[in-house]
C-alpha positions, -999 to +999 in steps of 0.1 A: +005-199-289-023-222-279-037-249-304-071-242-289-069-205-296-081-188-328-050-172-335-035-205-337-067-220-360-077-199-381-046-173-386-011-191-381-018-228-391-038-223-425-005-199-433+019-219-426+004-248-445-002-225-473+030-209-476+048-243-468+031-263-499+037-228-518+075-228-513+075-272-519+092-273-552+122-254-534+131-279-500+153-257-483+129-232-487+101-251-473+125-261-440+134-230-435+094-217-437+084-244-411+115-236-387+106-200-390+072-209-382+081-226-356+102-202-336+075-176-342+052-197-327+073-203-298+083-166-293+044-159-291+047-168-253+078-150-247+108-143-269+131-136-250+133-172-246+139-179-280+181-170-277+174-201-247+160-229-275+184-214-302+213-220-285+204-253-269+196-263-307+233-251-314+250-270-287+233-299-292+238-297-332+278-292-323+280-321-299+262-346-328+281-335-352+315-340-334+303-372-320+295-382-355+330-373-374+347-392-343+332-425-352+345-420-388+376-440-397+398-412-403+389-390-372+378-421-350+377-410-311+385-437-283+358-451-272+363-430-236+367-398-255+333-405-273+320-412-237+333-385-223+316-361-251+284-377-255+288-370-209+296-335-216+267-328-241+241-347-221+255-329-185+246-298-202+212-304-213+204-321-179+219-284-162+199-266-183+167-282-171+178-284-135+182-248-134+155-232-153+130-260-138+146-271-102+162-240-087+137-228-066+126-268-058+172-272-050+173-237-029+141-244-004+145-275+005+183-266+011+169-237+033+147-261+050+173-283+056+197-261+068+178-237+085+195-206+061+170-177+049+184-187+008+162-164-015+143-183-043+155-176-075+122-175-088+128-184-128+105-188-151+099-216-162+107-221-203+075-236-222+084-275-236+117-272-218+116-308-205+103-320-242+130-299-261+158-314-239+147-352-236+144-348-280+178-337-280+195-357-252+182-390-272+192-377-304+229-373-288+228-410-271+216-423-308+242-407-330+270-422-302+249-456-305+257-448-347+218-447-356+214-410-362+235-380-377+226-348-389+247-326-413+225-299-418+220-274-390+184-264-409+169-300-409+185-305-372+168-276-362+131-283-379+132-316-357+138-296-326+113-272-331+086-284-354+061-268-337+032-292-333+052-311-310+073-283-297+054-279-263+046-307-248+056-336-269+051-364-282+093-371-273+106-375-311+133-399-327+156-386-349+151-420-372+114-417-372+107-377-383+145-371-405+134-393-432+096-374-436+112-340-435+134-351-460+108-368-490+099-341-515+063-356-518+059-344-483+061-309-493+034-311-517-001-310-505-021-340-504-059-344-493-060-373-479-029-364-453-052-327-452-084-343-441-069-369-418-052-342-400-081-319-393-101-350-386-076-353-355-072-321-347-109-320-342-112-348-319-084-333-297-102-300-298-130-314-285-113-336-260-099-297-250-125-276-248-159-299-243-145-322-221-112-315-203-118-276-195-159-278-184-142-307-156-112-287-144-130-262-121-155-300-103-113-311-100-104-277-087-136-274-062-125-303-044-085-301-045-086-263-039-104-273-006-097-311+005-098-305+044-132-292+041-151-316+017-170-346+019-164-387+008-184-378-016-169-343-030-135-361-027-145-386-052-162-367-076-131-347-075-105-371-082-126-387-105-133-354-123-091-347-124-086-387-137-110-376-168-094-339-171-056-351-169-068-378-197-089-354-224-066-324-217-036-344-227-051-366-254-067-337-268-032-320-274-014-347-288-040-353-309-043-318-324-004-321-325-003-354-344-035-338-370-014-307-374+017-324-383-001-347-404-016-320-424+017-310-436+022-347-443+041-356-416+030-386-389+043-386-352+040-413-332+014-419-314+015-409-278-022-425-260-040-462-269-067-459-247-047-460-213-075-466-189-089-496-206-053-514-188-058-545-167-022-537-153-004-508-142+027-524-166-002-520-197-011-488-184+026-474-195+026-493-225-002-468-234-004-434-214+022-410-231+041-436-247+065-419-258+076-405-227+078-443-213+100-452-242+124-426-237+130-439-198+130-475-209+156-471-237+176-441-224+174-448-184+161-479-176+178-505-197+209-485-193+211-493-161+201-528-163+169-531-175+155-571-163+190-579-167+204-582-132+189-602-115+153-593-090+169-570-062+190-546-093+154-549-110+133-533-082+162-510-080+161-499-115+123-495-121+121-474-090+151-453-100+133-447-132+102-442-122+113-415-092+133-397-118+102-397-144+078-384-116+108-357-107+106-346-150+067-340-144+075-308-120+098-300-089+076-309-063+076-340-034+040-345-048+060-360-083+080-373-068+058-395-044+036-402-075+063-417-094+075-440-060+041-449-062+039-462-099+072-477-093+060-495-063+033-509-083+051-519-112+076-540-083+046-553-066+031-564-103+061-584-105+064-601-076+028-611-080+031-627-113+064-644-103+043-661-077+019-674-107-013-652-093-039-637-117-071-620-114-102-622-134-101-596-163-127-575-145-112-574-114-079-562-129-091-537-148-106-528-114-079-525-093-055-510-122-079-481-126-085-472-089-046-474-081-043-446-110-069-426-097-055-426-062-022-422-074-033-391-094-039-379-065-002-366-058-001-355-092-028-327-090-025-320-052-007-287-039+019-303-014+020-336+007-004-326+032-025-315+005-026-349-006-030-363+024-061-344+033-081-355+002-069-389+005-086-384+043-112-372+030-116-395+003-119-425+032-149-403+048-121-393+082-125-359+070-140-344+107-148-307+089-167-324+056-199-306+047-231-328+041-227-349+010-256-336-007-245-300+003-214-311-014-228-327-047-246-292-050-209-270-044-196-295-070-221-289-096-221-255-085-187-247-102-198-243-137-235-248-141-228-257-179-204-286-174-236-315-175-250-297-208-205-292-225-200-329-214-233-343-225-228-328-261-193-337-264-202-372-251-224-371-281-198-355-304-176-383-296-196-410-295-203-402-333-166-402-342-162-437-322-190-448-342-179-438-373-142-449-368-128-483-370-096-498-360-076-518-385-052-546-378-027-525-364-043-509-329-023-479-335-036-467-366-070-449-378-093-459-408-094-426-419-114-432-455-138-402-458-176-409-451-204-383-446-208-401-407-171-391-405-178-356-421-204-348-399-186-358-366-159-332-381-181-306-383-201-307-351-165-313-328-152-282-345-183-261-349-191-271-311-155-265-299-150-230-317-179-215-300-164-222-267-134-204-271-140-174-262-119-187-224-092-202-234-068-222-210-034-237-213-033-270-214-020-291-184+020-307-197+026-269-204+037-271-169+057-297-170 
């Protein structure tokens, strides 16, 4: 189920919150609503995928639990045993991924390798597969590092499947959500938690559908066709995907982060204004965040972190960085974007080690055109693909049409997209307005006003009437 659909907004959230603040007084009651919620709203899609998250939940339930009696006195495992488990539990999370997301990616490149006719497997990918298993993988490495456990299968199994961040994140801690489910305040309604959610929820709906969607098909007119487009066409395309990738993301996590907070509940935030970074270090200190936290703490400090010296630090950072781009799909084109990012974040080293800086401008500069390059990879087909609009994008593009001819195909792909973007340019510039940040850069003033109020209203009056085409947001691939 989409959150910019109306069966998602107006039928299944306002009865889940209703029925969940009904059923309050009783707590297991209330888990067991939201879980149920939950797995309805991820059997919407399919469910016959529901046995596949059920029984990862299971498992990885099973593993915790035995991991956490073997650290007791009484039942104490040796510390290779405990190793061995916390191996075997995160093996077969990592195999479950690898063959419901890289079996076709495994078998061609073994056929073009080899030269054998294999036949693709052609699975389906599961929805939030990636975002279900990295949850659960650092949930097992944290209860073997003694700063989780779980008794109750119930409560393990709302933190796996809450549903606004089911899909496509943000990547949870046990420690940071366990504690929320658990306070019986949070099951009783509160207004302030009510109208700070739906205050969210509306600037990520209109991050969806005014901005994000009405720049996908000026993205797809260029990247559909890069051998055949201008300097011009190239950059207004790549430009156009750098501001889609951005809204269409943002705009989900912040509908996820207002629906959880409407039933009281805060995830952590997952964007702070990414493409304000003067470095491409800042810029993962701020683009899904918690994506970059779980390869820090559960990849790249485990294998060293800063730790080793300069040569084991390159190492490292590309290792995690190649194995981050690999998680966004099974492709060469993720990969090569995540060599790229890694490369960067090498060559950002290096360059303040030698005691260089550049002027604030500058930096800010340079950061956001290596992004917009790099996203490049990320939206393009294949590696030719990517090497076409890169060509074309440097004007060596010998088949290019006129650039004015291709300014007009550009526009040409939805004639609404100047009046969409114009009004929710508008819409947002009012809830900017409006809104102020307080001491802490991650946190929202969100004390009612009627400038507030009436931002609300226009995002979601604005954003409802263009749902009549709704599209899936961009991580669902991933």
């Amino acid at each position: 189920m989409l959150f910019n659909s109306y069966e998602y907004l107006i039928y299944f959230l306002p009865l889940a919150l209703a029925a969940y603040f009904l059923l309050g007084r009783r707590a297991t009651w209330a888990v067991g609503w939201l879980v149920a919620c939950s797995l309805f709203f991820y059997g919407w899609w399919n469910p016959k995928y529901l046995p596949l998250i059920l029984a990862s939940i299971g498992f990885n339930f099973a593993i915790g639990r035995a991991l956490h009696r073997g650290s007791q006195p009484a039942l104490s495992l040796s510390k290779g045993h405990a190793k061995a488990l916390l191996a075997c539990g995160i093996g077969a999370n990592l195999l479950l991924l690898g063959v419901f997301k890289y079996a076709d990616f495994a078998v061609r490149n073994t056929a073009d390798l080899t030269g054998l006719p294999l036949a693709l497997p052609h699975i389906v990918l599961p929805l939030g597969i990636s975002f279900f298993t990295f949850t659960q993988i650092a949930y097992l490495v944290d209860v073997h590092r003694g700063r989780a456990k779980e008794p109750s299968l119930l409560n393990y199994a709302l933190f796996v499947s809450f549903f606004p961040h089911l899909l496509a994140g943000p990547i949870l801690h046990h420690s940071e959500m366990m504690p929320q489910f658990a306070s019986p305040s949070n099951k009783q309604a509160q207004p302030f938690h009510l109208a700070a959610g739906l205050f969210l929820l509306a600037i990520g709906l209109v991050k969806k559908v005014c901005l994000a969607d009405p720049l996908a098909p000026v993205a797809a007119a260029g990247f559909d066709h890069p051998e055949a487009i201008s300097a011009l066409g190239a950059w207004l395309a790549v430009l156009a995907y750098t501001l889609q990738i951005y809204f269409d993301f943002s705009g989900y996590t912040d509908m996820a982060l207002g629906a959880a907070r409407m039933f009281n509940i805060q995830m952590p935030v997952n964007f702070n204004s990414p493409y304000h970074s003067t470095d491409i270090r800042e810029f993962w200190r701020r683009w899904h965040m918690t994506l970059s936290r779980f390869l820090r703490e559960y990849l790249y400090i485990p294998l060293g972190g800063n730790r080793l010296g300069d040569a084991r630090t390159a190492v490292n950072v590309m290792a995690t960085f190649l194995l981050g781009g690999l998680w966004h799909g099974a492709a060469w084109t993720f990969v090569a974007w995540g060599a790229l990012h890694g490369a960067g974040l090498v060559c950002l080293r290096v360059w303040e080690r030698a005691g260089y800086r550049l002027p604030r401008p500058i930096a800010w500069a340079v950061t956001f055109l290596f992004v917009m390059l790099t996203w490049v990879f990320f939206r393009a087909s294949s590696l030719p693909a990517a090497g076409a609009m890169l060509r074309a994008m440097a004007g060596a593009n010998p088949a290019a049409e006129p650039w004015r001819d291709a300014l007009r195909h550009m526009l040409a792909a939805d004639a609404q997209s100047s009046i969409l973007i114009a009004a929710a340019a508008l819409t947002i510039g009012l809830v900017v307005i409006a809104l102020r940040r307080n001491s802490n850069a991650m946190a929202w003033d969100f004390r009612p006003t009627w400038s507030r109020g009436a931002a609300v209203a226009v995002g979601l009056v604005w954003s409802v009437l263009q749902l009549g085409k709704v599209t899936p947001f961009l991580y669902f691939n991933f």
